[in-house]
N, C-alpha and C positions, 0 to 999 in steps of 0.2 A: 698969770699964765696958768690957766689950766692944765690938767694932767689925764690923759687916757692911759687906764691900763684893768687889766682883769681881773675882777674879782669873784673868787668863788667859796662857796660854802659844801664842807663832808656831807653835809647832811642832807642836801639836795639829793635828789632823785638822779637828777644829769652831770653828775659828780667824777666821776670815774672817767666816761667819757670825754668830758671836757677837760679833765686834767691827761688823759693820755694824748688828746689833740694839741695840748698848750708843750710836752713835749716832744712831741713827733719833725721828724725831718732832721732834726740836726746834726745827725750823721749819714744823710743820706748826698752821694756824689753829683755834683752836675757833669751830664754826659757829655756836654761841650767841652769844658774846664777840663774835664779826664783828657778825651782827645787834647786837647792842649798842651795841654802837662806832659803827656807822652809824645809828642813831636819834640816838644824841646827836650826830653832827656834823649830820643835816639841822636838827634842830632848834635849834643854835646858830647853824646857818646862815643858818638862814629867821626866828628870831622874836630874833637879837641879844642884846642885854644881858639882856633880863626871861630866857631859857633859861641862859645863861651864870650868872644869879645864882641860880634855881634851883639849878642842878646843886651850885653852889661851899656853899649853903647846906646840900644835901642827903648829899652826897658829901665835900663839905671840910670839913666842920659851921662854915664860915665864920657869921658873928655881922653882917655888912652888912645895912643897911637897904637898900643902893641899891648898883648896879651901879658905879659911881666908888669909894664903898668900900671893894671890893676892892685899890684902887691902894694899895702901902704907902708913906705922905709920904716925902720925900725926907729931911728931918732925921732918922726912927728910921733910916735906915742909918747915917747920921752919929752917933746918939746909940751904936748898937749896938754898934760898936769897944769905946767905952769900958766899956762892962760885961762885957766879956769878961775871963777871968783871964790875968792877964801870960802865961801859960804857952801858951794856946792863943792869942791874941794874937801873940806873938812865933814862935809857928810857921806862922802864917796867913802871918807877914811874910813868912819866910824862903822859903815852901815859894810864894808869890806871885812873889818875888824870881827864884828857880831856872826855875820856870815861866815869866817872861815872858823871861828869860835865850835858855830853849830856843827859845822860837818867833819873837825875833828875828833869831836863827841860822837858822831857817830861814826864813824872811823875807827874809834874804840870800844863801841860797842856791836858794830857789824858783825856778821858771819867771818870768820877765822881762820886759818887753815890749820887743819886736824888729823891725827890718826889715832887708830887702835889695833892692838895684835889680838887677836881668837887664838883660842887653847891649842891650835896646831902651827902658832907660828907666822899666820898669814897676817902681813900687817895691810890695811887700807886706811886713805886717808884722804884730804883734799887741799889743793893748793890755791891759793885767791892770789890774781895776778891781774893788772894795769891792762888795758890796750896800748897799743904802740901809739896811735896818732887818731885824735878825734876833732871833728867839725864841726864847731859851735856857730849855729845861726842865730844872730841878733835882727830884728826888725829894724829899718831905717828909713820905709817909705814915708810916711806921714810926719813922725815923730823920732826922737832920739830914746835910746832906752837903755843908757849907761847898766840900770840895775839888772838889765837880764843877763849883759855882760857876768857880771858878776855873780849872778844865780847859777850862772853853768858853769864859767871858768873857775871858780874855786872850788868848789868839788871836784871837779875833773882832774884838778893839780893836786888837791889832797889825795886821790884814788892812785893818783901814782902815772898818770899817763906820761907817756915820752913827749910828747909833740903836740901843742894845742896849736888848732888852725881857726883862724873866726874868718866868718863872712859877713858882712853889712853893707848894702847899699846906703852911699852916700855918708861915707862916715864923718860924723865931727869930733869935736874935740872931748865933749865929756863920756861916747863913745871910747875915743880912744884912750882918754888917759883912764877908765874904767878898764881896758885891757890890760894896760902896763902894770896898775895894780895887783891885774889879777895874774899876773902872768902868762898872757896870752905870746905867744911866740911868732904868729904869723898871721899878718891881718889883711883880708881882700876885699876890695870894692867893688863886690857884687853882690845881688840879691835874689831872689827868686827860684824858682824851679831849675834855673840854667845853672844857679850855686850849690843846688843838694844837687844834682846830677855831676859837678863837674869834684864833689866831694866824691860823691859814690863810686865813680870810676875813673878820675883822674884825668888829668891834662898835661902838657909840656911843662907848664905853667903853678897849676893847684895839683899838691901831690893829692892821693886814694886816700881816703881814711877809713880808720874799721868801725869807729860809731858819729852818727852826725844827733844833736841834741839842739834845742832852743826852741823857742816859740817861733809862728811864721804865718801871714796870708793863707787864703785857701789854697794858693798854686804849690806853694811850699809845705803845707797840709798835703796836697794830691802828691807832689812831686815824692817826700817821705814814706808814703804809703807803696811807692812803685817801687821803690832802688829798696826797702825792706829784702833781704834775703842776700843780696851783693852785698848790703853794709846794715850793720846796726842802726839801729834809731833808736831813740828815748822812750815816744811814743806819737798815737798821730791824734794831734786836738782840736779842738772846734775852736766856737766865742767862747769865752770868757766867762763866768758864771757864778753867781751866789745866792745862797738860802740862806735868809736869817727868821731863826726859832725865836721869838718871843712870847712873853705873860707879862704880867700886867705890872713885874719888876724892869720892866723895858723901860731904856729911855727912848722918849718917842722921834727925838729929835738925831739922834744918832743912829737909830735905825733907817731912817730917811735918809741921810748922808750919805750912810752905806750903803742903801740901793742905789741912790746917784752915783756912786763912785764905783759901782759895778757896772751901771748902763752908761755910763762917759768911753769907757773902751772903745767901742762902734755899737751902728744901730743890729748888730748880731747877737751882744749881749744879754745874757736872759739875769734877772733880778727878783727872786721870789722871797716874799716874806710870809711864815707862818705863824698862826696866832691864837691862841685859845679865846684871847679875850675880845668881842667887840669892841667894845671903847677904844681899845686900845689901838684896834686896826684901823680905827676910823682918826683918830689922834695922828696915827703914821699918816695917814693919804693926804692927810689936813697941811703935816710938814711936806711933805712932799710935794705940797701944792705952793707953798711959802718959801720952800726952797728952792724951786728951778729957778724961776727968774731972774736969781742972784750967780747961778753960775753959766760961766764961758762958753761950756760945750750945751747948754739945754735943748737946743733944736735937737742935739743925736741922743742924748737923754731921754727925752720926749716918744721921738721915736722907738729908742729902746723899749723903753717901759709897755708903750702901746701894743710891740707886735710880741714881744717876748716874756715883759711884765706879768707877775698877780698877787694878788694880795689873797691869803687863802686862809677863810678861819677854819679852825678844826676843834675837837671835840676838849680832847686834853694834849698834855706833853707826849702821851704815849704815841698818838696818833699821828704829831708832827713829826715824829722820828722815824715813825714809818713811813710815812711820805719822802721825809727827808736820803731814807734809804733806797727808795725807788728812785728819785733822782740821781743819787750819787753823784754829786753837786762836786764844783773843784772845792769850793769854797763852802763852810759850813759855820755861821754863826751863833754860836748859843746865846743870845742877851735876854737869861733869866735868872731868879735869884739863887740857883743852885745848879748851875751848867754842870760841876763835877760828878755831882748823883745822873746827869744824860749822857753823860760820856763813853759807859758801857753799852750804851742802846743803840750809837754811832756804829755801822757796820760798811757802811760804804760813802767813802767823801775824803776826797785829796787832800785837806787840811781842815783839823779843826780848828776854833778860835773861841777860848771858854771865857764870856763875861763880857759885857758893854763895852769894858775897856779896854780890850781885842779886837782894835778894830783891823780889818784885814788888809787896810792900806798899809798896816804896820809892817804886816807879813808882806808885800807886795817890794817893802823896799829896806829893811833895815831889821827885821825881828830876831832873823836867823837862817830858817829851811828856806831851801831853794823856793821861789815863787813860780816857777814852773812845774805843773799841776796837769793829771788826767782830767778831762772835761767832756760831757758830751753823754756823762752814763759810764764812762770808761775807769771810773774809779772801781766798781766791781770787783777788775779783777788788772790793773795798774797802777802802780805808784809812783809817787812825786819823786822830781829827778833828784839823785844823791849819787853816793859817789857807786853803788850798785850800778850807777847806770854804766858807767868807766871800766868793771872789772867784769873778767870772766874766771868761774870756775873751774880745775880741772881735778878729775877723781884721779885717785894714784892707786894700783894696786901692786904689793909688793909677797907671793907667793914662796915660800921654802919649797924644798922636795917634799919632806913629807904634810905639809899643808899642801898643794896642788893633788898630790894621791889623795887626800882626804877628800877634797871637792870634784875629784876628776867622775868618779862613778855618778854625782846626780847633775853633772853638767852632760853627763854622756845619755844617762836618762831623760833627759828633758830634750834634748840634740834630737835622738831618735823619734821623740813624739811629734816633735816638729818636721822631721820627715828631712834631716838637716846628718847624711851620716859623713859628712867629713867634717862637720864639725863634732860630732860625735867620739871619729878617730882622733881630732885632736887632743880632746880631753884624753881620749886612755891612754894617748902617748903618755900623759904624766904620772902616770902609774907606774911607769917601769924607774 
């Protein structure tokens, strides 16, 4: 089975251009989709449960008579565990274990809450505090995805939240006993645009939450984007993505893999590998040509690679990494003989993965950090979900008499330049 997919050279003349075309459009909205997405949040909005059970019926092919129905009882999570095979069982443990491992660690090492007193007494400071109740979207159309269960619910439990709510259409069992583990509190059998809106602003049925988090469809992509500003979100992501950096310490056959097992997601997935060396990119396309055939999903592979694939030589390391930062990839592979000396050059990309033997599938389900990841370009200036996503900050200021006289004259100065004089007075109130 042959393989289409693109490849390009730095040093070509039509360089630039064709690599800005190869990543153009992937954050751009479809206007249908939009309008879509906003019919079903008005209307989950404004008519509650009776739309909410519509949709889940229509969309979910959910089997409820009544909007409560949806809620799945607390015992089948409990019962769910046990019908699972020791084998996936015991790796739900493990990969549960490593995961909540990771985000106590950073839990430890996160921003803290602080003060300080100035020489007149004024102390300020900041307090880090939980959401009340958050909305975790797990994917369930095509596929089951116990691990993202767990990518979001244990963080959000380590962050300190009051109340975890999950949504999935069509949920099963490795689904659910993946909640029970994680300590998910409230689980609904729904999916889609009509699930983050009925999060966003509540139902008789699904209580309001203050942040909704997880991966999701493009409707659930649009839907997040819209209820933004009513409720928190994580962030809003595309397909799925990964750049792997190699030189000529590459193994060739592992790096194939790994663009496979980036373009298996759907045919949305983009899969770029960079390469100082020829031989060696051409060694990659060779496995890659030896590889499909052997796996399950090749037709979406295939098509992957085709419309979102390339294989891109470049000059040196330096130059992959500048690429590699233009993309600001979710996924970043380094498979070269010294990935730790590139590590400082990494300026934008969701998760590093330094060494052959990092492969990202690892990360995807068992390594540690959450596997929900900015995507799309959005690593720039957003990061991979943690327990950050869970808390908010709040500044404290705690003023004496004579610390407020102290600051009251250049808050009254600055009051007046803004053309702002009752705020003005109220500062020289504190002067008396």
């Amino acid at each position: 089975m042959s393989i289409r997919i693109t490849k390009l050279n730095t040093s070509d003349p039509g360089f630039s251009a064709a690599f800005q075309g190869l990543l153009a459009g992937a954050t751009i909205p479809d206007p249908a989709l939009t309008a879509s997405v906003r019919g079903i949040i008005n209307r989950v909005r404004g008519h509650g449960d009776s739309a909410l059970l519509s949709y889940a019926r229509d969309l979910d092919g959910a089997a409820a008579a009544t909007a409560a129905e949806l809620e799945v009882p607390r015992a089948r999570l409990d019962r769910a565990r046990d019908a699972l095979p020791d084998k996936l069982n015991q790796a739900l443990t493990k990969a549960a274990r490593r995961i909540r491992a990771y985000h106590e660690q950073e839990l430890a090492h996160a921003q803290r809450a602080f003060e300080f007193t100035d020489g007149d007494g004024n102390t300020c400071g900041q307090r880090v505090t939980a959401v009340a109740r958050a909305g975790l979207y797990v994917p369930g159309g095509r596929a089951a995805y116990p691990s993202s269960v767990l990518m979001s619910a244990i963080p959000a439990r380590i962050a300190g939240v009051g109340e975890l709510c999950m949504a999935v259409p069509r949920p099963g069992d490795a689904v659910l006993a993946a909640a029970g583990m994680a300590g998910v509190d409230r689980v609904f059998a729904m999916g889609g645009a009509h699930a983050i809106a009925a999060f966003a602003y509540g139902t008789a049925t699904v209580p309001k939450v203050d942040v909704v988090a997880g991966p999701g469809n493009v409707y659930v992509t649009a839907a997040k984007r819209m209820v933004f500003g009513d409720v928190g979100v994580d962030m809003v992501a595309g397909p799925s993505e990964v750049v792997v950096v190699c030189d000529a310490a590459a193994d060739r056959q592992r790096a194939a893999l790994d663009l496979c097992a980036q373009a298996e997601h759907d045919e949305s997935a983009r899969a770029i590998l960079l390469c100082d060396a020829p031989a060696v990119m051409a060694e990659v396309e060779a496995a890659l040509t030896r590889a499909l055939p052997r796996l399950a999903r090749r037709d979406i592979i295939a098509k992957s690679l085709a419309a979102h694939g390339a294989l891109i030589q470049v000059r040196d390391m330096d130059e992959a990494l500048t690429l590699a930062n233009q993309i600001a990839p979710e996924h970043l592979q380094l498979m070269t003989a010294k990935p730790a000396e590139l590590l400082p050059l990494v300026t934008h990309a969701g998760a590093v993965f330094l060494s052959g033997h990092s492969a990202e599938v690892l990360g995807d389900y068992c390594a540690g950090p959450s596997h929900i990841l900015p995507t799309a370009g959005s690593a720039r200036f957003a990061s991979p979900l943690g327990i950050a996503t869970f808390q908010r900050r709040t500044s404290v200021v705690h003023c004496t008499a004579q610390g407020a006289a102290a600051l009251a004259g250049t808050a009254a100065a600055l009051a007046e330049c803004e053309g702002l004089d009752a705020h003005a007075a109220a500062a020289r109130a504190r002067c008396r």
